[in-house]
C-alpha positions as CSV (number, residue, x, y, z in Angstrom):
1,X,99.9,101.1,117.8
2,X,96.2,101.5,117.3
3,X,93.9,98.7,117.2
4,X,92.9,98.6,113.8
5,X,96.9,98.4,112.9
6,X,97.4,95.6,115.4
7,X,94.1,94.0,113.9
8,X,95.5,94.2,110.3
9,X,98.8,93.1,111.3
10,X,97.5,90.1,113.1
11,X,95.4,89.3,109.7
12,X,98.3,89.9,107.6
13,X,100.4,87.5,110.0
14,X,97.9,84.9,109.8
15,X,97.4,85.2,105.3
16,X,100.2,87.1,103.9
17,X,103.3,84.9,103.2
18,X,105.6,87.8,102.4
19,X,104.6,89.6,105.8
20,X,104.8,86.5,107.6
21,X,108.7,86.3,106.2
22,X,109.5,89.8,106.6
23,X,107.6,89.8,110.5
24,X,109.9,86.7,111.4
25,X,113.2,88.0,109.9
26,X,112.5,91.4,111.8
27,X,112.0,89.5,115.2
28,X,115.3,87.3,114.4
29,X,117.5,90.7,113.9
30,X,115.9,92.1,117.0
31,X,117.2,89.2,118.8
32,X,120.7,89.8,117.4
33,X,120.7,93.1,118.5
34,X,119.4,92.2,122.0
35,X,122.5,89.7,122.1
36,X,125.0,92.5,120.7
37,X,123.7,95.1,123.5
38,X,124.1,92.4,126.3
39,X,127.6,92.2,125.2
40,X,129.7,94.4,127.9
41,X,131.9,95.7,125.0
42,X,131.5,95.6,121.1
43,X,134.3,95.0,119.1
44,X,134.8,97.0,115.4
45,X,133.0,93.9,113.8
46,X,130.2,94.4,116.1
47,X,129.4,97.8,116.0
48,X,129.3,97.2,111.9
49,X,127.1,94.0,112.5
50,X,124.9,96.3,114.9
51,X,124.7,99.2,112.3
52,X,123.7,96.7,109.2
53,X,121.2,95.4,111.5
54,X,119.7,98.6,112.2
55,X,119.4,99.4,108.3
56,X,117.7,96.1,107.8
57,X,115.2,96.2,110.4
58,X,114.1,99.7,109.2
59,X,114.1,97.9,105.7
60,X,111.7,95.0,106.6
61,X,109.7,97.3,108.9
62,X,109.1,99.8,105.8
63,X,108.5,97.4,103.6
64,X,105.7,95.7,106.2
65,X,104.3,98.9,106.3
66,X,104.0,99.5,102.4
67,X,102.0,96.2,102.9
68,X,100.6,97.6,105.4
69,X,99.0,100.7,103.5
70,X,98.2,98.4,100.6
71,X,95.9,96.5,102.0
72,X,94.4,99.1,103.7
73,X,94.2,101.1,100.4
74,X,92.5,97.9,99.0
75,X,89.9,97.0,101.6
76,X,89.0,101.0,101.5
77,X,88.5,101.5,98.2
78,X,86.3,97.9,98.3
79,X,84.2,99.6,100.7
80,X,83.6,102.0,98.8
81,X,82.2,100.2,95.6
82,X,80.1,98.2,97.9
């Protein structure tokens, strides 16, 4: 991650309400997974708990991302007209 991601992200963690949701869900399903893989064996339920919770992260995290780009999009094209 370059710096000026990590800056924005920071920013947007610190004004954006729906990034700040979609940030904390994301870190509560990584700690789900982390529990499933400490698990010495997965049971049917829990490698279709562990699948779900792939899809979602990769939901949340593409949908941070569109945010992401948005804002980006926004602050360029204020540059711009300044």
């Amino acid at each position: 991650m370059t710096v000026h991601v990590q800056d924005q992200r920071s920013m947007l963690l610190q004004t954006d309400e729906e990034f700040q949701q979609l940030a904390a869900k994301h870190k509560e399903l990584e700690q789900r997974l982390s529990e499933l893989a400490d698990k010495p064996h997965l049971s049917e339920p829990d490698h279709v708990e562990q699948a779900t919770i792939k899809k979602r992260k990769l939901q949340l995290k593409d949908r941070m991302e569109d945010i992401m780009r948005r804002v980006a999009g926004s602050s360029g094209s204020q540059a711009m007209s300044a």
